[in-house]
Legacy VTK file of the C-alpha trace (Angstrom):
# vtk DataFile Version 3.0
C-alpha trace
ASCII
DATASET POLYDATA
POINTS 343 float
97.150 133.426 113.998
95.456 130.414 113.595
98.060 127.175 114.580
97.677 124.337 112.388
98.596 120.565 113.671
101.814 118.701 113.239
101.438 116.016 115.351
100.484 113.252 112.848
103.420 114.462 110.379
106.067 115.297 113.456
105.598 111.494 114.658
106.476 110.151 111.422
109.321 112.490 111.070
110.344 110.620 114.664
109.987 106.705 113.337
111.493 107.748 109.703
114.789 110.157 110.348
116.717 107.111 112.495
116.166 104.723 108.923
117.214 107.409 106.628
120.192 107.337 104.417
123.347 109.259 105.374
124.180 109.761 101.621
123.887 113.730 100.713
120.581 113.471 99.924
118.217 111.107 101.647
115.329 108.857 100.677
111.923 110.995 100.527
108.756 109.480 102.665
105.557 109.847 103.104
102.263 108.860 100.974
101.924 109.946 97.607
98.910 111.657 97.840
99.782 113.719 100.859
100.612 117.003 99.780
102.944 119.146 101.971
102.474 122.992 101.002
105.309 125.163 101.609
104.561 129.000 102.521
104.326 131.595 104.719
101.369 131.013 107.664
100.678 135.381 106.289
99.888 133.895 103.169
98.724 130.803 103.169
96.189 131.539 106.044
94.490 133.689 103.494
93.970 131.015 100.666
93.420 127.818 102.664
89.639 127.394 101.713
90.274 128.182 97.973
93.270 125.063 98.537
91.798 123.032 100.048
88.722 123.042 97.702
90.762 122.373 94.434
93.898 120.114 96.095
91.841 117.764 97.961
89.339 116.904 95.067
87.045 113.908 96.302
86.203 110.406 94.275
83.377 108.436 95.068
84.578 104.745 95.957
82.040 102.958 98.399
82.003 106.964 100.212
83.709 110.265 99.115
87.029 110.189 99.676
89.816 112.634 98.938
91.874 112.217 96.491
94.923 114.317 98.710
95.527 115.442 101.992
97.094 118.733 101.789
99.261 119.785 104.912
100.623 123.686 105.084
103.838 123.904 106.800
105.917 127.699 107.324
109.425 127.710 106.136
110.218 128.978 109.440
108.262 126.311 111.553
110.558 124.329 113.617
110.583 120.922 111.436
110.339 122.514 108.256
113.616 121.289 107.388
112.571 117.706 108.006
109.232 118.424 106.368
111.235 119.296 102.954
111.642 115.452 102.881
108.269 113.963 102.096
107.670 112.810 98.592
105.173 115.578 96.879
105.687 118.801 98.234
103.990 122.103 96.798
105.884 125.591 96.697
104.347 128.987 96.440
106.329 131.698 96.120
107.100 134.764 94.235
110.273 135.257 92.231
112.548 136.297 95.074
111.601 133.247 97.433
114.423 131.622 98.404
112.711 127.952 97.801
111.276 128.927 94.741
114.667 129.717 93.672
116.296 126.494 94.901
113.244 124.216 92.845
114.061 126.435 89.895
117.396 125.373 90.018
116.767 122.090 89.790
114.106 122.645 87.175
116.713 124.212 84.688
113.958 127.128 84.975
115.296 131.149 85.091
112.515 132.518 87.302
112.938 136.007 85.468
111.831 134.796 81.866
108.994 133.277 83.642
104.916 135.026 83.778
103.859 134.531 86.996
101.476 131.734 87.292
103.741 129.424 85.901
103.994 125.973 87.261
106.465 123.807 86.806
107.954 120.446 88.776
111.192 119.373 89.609
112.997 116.069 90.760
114.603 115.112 93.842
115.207 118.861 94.568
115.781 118.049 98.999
115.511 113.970 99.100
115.830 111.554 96.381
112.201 110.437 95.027
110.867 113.173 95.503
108.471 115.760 93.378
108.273 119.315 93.998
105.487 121.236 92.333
106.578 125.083 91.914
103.977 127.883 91.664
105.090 131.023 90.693
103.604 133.970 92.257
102.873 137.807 91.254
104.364 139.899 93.428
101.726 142.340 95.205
98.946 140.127 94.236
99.911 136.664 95.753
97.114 135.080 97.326
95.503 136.507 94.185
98.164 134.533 92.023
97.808 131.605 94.236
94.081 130.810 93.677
94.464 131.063 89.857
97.501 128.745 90.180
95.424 126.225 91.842
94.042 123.812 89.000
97.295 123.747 87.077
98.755 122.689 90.373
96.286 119.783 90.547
96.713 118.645 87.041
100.651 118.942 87.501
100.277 116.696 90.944
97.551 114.164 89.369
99.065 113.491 86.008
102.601 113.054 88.370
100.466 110.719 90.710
98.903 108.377 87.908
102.194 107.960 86.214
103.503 106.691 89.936
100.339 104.205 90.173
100.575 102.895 86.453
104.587 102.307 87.601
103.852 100.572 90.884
101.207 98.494 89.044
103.969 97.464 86.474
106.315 96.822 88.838
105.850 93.375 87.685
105.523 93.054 83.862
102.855 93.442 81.553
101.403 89.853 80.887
101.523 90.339 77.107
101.578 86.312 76.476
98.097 86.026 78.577
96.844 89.441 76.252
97.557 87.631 73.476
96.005 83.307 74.561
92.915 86.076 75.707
92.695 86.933 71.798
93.252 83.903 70.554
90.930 81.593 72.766
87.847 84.025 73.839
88.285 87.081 71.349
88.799 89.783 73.520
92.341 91.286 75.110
93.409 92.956 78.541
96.566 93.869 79.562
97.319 93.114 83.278
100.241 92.369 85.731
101.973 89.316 85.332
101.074 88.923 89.153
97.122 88.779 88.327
95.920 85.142 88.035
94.025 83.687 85.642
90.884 81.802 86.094
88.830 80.730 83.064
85.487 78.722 83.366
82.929 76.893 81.328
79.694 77.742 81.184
78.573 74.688 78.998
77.202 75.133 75.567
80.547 76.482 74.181
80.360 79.884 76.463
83.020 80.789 78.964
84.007 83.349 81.291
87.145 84.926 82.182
88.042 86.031 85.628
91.644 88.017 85.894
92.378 88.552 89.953
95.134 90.150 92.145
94.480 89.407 95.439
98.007 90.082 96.712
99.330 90.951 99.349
96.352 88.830 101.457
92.848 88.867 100.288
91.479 90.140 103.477
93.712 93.390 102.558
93.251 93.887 99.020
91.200 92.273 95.918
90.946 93.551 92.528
89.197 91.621 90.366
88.238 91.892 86.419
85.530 89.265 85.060
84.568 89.164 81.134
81.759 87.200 80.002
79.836 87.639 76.510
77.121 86.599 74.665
75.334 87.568 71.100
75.015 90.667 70.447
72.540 92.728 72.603
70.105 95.244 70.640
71.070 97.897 73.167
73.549 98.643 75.752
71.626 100.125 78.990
72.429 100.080 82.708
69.200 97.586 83.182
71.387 95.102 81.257
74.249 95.640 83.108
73.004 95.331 86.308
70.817 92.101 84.893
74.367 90.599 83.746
76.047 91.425 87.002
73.057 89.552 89.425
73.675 86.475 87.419
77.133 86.586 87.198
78.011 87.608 91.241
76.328 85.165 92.806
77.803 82.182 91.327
81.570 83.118 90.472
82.274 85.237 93.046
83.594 84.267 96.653
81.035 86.434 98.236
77.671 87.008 96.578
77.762 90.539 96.319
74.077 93.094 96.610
74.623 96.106 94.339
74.122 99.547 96.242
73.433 101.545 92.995
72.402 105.247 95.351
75.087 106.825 93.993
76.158 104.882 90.372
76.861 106.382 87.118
75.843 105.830 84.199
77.930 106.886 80.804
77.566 106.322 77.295
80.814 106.443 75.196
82.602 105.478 72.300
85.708 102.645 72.331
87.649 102.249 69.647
85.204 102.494 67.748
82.508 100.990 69.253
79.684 101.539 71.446
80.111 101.396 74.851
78.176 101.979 78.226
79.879 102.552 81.624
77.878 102.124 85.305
79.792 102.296 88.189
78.376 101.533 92.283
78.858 99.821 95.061
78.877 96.108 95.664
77.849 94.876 99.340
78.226 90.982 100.960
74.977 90.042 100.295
75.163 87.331 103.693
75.596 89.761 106.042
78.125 87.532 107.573
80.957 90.371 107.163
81.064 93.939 106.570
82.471 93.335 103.316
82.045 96.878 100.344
83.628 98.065 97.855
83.477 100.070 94.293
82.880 98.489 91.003
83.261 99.726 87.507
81.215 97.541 84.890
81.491 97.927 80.982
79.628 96.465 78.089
81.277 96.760 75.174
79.285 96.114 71.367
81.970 94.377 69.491
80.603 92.969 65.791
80.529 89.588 67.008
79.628 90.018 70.618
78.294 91.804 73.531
80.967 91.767 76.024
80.561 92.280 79.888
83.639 93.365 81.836
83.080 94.049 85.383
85.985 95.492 87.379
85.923 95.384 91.566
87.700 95.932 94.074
87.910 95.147 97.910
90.288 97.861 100.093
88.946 97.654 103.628
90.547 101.058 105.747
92.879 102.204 103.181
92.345 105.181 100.504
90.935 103.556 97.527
91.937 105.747 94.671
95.383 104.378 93.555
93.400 101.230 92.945
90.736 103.261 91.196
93.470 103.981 88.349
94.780 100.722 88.333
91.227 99.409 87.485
90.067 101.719 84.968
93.793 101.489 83.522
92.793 97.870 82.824
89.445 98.617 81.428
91.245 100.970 78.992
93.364 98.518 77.547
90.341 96.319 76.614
89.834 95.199 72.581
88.100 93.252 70.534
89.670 90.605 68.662
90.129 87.172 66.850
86.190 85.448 67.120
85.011 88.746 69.231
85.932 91.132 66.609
LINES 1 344
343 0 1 2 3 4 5 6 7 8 9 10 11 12 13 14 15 16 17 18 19 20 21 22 23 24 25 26 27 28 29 30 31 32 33 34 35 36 37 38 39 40 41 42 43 44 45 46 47 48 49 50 51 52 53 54 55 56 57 58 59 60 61 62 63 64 65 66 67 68 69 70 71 72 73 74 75 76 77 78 79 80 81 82 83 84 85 86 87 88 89 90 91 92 93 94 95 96 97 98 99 100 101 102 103 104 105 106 107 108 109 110 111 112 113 114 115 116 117 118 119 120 121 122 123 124 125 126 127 128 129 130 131 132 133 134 135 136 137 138 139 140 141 142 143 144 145 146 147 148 149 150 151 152 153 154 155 156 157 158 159 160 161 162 163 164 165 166 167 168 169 170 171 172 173 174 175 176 177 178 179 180 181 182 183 184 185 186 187 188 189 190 191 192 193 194 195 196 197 198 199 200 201 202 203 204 205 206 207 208 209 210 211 212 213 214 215 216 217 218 219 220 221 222 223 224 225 226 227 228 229 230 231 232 233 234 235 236 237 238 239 240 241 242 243 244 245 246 247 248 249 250 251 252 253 254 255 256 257 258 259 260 261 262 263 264 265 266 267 268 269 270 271 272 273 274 275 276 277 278 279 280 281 282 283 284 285 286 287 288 289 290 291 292 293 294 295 296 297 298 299 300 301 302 303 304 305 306 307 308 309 310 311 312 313 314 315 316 317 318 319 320 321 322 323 324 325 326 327 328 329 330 331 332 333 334 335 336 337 338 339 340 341 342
């Protein structure tokens, strides 16, 4: 039987445990986009390819990365217990499993008025903050079950995982008076963090730019950055332009003139609110050389009545998984609008 590693989750088990609360239930651990499966190694063994290719979908940031790492522990391994503590666990079982039973308990959910292939999710079922994600199996056909299972497991685990981002983002209010000066002074609106500063500059002849930054907790750990700029309207929106806007604009109002690695952009044409829009995405690069400095970027141009805006969204994560940020910048892109002079 083929032994899978423990090491990396057994030694965090070892530094977390001591901290842990001695209420009933304690305080779940672990990243949120580590995925601890729950079943039997005569079960699982048969399905981990299949898993592994829909639960650890990749992004492209600056390189693929996966979205989730997806560890299988045995009910009946030795810290499987302790392992029932991390944040997002996953459950697959059929309608006699004893965990199954336990999530469906917390769920509210009667296992035998259930089709198999249900999922469903319950709260803080072995540790408080914690999501289980329930899969219920056919009996007889399980690793059958299991693979056709697998995407509404994902979507059950992402749209959990985005709500999670959008609520650590908002940990610190919504700047809705800065939304609202962005409408009235410059005719556009974002919503951001009250913790994003503010930076507005003047480009002479009555044009400005806006730049909206969070580089909290240290800027050699983290930046994400959103700039708008604008100008009359342009008579079409293509990634030439873009990339035209963004080599004037990185050079001069950025801290690190930044080369554009466009091997692997994107380039998507869409409607927003109403208006025509064009997305490109890539990969910004120092352009000194001085420091290994990379990282993804997301721009928009946006065809208000009045204007052409540019918004161009970056970030900077050096050695950490990128995708949390990923949502919080396109979350900000979202909330963009035209209004007052822009409209």
């Amino acid at each position: 039987m083929k032994i899978r590693p423990f090491r990396a989750l057994t030694a965090l088990l070892a530094a977390a445990l001591p901290v842990l609360s001695a209420c009933s239930k304690q305080t779940a651990f672990g990243e949120a986009n580590s995925l601890i499966i729950l079943a039997p190694d005569s079960l699982s063994l048969q399905v981990e390819e299949e898993t592994r290719q829909v639960l650890e979908p990749t992004i492209f940031t600056s390189r693929d990365e996966k979205q989730y790492e997806v560890t299988f522990v045995d009910p009946g391994h030795e810290n499987a217990g302790q392992l029932r503590l991390f944040r997002n666990l996953i459950v697959f079982g059929t309608a006699d499993d004893p965990l199954l039973l336990e999530v469906a308990a917390e769920a509210g959910q009667d296992l035998s008025a259930l089709e198999p292939g249900r999922v469903f999710q319950a709260s803080d079922v072995w540790a408080l903050g914690q999501t289980v994600t329930a899969a219920l199996l056919r009996s007889g056909r399980e690793a059958e079950s299991w693979v056709a299972a697998l995407p509404s497991v994902l979507n059950a685990v992402d749209t959990n995982y985005r709500e999670l981002v959008l609520r650590r983002m908002y940990a610190t209010a919504a700047d809705t008076a800065l939304r609202t000066d962005l409408g009235r002074r410059f005719g556009f609106s974002l919503l951001v963090p009250q913790v994003y500063d503010r930076i507005a500059r003047d480009l002479g002849g009555g044009d400005s730019l806006v730049i909206l930054r969070n580089d909290n907790p240290d800027p050699s750990e983290l930046i994400r950055s959103v700039l708008v700029a604008w100008r009359p309207n342009a008579d079409s929106l293509t990634r030439d332009l873009a990339m035209e806007w963004r080599a004037e604009i990185d050079g001069t109002h950025y801290n690190v003139p930044q080369r554009i690695d466009d091997s692997n952009s994107s380039v998507v044409n869409f409607m927003w609110e109403g208006r025509s829009a064009l997305e490109v995405t890539g990969v910004w690069q120092d352009e000194t050389g001085g420091f290994p400095a990379a990282g993804p970027f997301i721009v928009w141009l946006v065809d208000c009545p009045a204007r052409t805006y540019f918004v161009d969204a970056w970030l900077y994560s050096p050695n950490r998984p990128k995708y949390e940020y990923m949502l919080q910048l396109q979350e900000i892109l979202g909330s963009f609008r035209c209004v007052g002079s822009g409209a």
